[in-house]
SEKENU-639264 format. One line per 2 residues: their letters; for each residue x, y, z of N, C-alpha, C, O. Coordinates in steps of 0.05 Angstrom, whole numbers. Atoms other than C-alpha are relative to their C-alpha. Layout:
BEGIN
a	X Y Z X Y Z X Y Z X Y Z; ...
This chain:
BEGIN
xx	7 -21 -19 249 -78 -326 -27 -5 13 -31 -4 37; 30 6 -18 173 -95 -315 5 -21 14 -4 -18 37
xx	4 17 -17 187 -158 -285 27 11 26 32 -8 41; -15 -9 -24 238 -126 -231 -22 17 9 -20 24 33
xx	27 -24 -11 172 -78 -223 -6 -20 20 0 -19 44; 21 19 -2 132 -135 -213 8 -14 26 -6 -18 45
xx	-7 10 -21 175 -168 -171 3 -1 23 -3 -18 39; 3 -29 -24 189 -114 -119 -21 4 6 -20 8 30
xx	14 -13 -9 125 -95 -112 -19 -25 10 -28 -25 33; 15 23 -4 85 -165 -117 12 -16 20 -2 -20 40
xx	-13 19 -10 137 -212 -89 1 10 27 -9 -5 44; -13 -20 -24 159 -165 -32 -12 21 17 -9 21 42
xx	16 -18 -18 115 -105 -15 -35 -7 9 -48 -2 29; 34 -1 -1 40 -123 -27 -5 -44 -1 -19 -54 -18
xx	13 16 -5 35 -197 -5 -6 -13 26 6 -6 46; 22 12 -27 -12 -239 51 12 0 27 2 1 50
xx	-15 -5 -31 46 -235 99 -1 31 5 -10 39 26; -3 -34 -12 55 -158 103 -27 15 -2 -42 10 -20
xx	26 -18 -5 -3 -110 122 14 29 -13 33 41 -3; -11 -19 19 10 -58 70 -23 33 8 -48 36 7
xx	9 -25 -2 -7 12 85 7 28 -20 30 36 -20; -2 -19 16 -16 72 35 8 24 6 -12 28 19
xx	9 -24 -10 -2 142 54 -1 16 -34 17 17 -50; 10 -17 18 -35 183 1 -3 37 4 -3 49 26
xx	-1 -43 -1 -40 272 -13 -11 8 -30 -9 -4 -52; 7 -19 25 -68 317 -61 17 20 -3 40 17 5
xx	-16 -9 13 -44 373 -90 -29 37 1 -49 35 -12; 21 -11 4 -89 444 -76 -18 6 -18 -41 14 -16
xx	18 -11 23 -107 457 -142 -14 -22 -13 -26 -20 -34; 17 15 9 -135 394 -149 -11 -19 22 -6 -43 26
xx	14 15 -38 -169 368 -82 -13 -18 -12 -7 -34 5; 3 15 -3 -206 316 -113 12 -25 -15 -1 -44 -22
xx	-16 20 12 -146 274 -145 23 -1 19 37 17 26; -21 5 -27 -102 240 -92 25 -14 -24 26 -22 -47
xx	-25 13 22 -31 216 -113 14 -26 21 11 -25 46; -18 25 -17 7 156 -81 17 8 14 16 31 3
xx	-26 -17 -7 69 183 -41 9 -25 13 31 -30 3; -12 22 -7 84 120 -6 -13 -19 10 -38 -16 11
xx	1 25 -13 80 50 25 16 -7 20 40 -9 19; -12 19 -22 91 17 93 -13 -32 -3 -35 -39 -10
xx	11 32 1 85 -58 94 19 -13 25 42 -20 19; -8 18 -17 104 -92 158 -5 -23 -8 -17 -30 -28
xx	22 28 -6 87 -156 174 -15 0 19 -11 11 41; 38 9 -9 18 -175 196 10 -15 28 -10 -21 42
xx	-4 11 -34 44 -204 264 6 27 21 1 28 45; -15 -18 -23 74 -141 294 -22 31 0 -20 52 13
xx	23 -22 12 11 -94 266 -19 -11 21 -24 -35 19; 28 3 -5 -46 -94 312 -28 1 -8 -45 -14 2
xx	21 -4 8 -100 -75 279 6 2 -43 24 18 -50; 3 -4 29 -106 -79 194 -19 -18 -11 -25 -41 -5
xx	20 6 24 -156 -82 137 0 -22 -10 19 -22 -26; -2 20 25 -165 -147 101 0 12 -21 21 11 -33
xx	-6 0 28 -183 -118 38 -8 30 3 -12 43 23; 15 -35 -2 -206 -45 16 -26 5 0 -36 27 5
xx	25 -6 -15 -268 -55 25 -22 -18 14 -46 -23 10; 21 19 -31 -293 -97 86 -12 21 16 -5 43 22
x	14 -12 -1 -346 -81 110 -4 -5 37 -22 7 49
């Protein structure tokens, strides 16, 4: 089961070809803990503008 995680998510969503985008949300009763809710990952050719890393400066 972990390596089908691993695989999916490493192999496929989060590598150097696709520009991976987060959309993140809270929850009111706790505004300063965000939760994951999803992932876009195009590819990096058809994206105009994206982040190298999370924190370039």
């Amino acid at each position: 089961m972990e390596e089908k995680l691993r695989e999916h998510w490493f192999d496929r969503m989060v590598t150097p070809e696709k520009a991976v985008h987060c959309f993140v949300g809270n929850v009111a009763a706790r505004p300063k803990t965000f939760l994951l809710l999803g992932l876009f990952y195009p590819q990096r050719d058809v994206v105009e503008n994206f982040q190298e890393s999370l924190f370039d400066l």
